[in-house]
N, C-alpha and C positions, 0 to 999 in steps of 0.2 A: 371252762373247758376242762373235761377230762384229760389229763397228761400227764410224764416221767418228763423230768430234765435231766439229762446227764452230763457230768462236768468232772474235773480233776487230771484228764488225763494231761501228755505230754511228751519229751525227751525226757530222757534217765540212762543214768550207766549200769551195766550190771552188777548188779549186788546194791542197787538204789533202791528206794522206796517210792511209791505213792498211796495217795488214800481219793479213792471216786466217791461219788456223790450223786444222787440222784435224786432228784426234788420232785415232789409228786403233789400236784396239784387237781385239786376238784374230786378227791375222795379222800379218807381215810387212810394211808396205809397200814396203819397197824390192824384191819380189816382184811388184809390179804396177803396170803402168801410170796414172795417175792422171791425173784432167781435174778442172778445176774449170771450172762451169757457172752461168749466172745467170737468173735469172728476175724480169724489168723488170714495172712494173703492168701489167696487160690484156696478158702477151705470154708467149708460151710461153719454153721454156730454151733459152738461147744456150749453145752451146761456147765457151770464150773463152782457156783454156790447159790445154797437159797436160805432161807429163813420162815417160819416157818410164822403161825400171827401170832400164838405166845413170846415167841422169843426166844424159844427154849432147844428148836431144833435147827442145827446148822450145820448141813453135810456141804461134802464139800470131792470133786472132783481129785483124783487122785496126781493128777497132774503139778497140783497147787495146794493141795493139802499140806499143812505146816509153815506155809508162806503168807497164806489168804486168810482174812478174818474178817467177816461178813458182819454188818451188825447196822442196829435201826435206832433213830431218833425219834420218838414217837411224836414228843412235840414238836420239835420243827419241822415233822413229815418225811424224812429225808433217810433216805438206804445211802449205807457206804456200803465199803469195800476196800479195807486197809489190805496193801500188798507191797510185801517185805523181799527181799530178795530176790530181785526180777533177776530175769534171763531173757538171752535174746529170743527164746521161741516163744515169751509172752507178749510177744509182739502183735497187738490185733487191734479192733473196732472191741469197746466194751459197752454190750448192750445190759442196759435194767429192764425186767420184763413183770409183770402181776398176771399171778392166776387168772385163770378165766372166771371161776366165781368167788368170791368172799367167802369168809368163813369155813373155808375147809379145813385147816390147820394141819398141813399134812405140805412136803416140798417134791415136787414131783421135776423132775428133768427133759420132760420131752416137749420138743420146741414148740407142737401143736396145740399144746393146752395153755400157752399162753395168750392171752387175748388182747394185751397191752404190752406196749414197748414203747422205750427212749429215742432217741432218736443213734445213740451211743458215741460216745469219749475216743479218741483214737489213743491209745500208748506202746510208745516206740522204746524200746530197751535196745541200744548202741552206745557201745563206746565210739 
């Protein structure tokens, strides 16, 4: 089976850390571009970082920019998503999603050209 597992999330206080995980099984990932996306209560999915298949390009959502550091294991298959200094509006569902074709090497944000998704991690930032 083609799939994403996503794992890591949890409770945290603000100003905690976590680090997600997403294990991708039955392709390659370092064959495709990767975003990882959130989804806050009452609100649709935010793009918030990707990578790109080099490795080399990792933008990142101004929201979470300087907090969030995206980054890929190529042998064990597995995207993270190290995040430092939560606050409580990072509070969502975090979904891991793959381009729709391989080898583009290029990280694009718009929710439709995702063709793969996790099933996503829930993290809760409360004191």
């Amino acid at each position: 089976d083609v799939q994403l597992q996503a794992s890591g999330g949890g409770l945290v206080q603000p100003g905690g850390s976590l680090r997600l995980s997403c294990a991708a099984t039955g392709f390659d990932l370092s064959t495709y571009d990767m975003s990882w996306f959130r989804r806050a209560p009452g609100k649709g999915r935010e793009w918030i970082s990707g990578i790109d298949i080099y490795g080399t390009y990792t933008p990142y959502a101004d929201s979470v920019k300087g907090r969030f550091t995206i980054s890929r294991d190529s042998a064990k298959n597995i995207l993270y998503l190290q995040m430092n200094s939560l606050e409580a509006e990072d509070t969502a569902v975090y979904l891991c999603a793959r381009f729709r074709q391989s080898f583009f090497g290029g990280v694009v944000a718009a929710i439709d050209e995702y063709g793969l998704w996790g099933q996503g991690t829930q993290v809760t930032v409360s004191s």
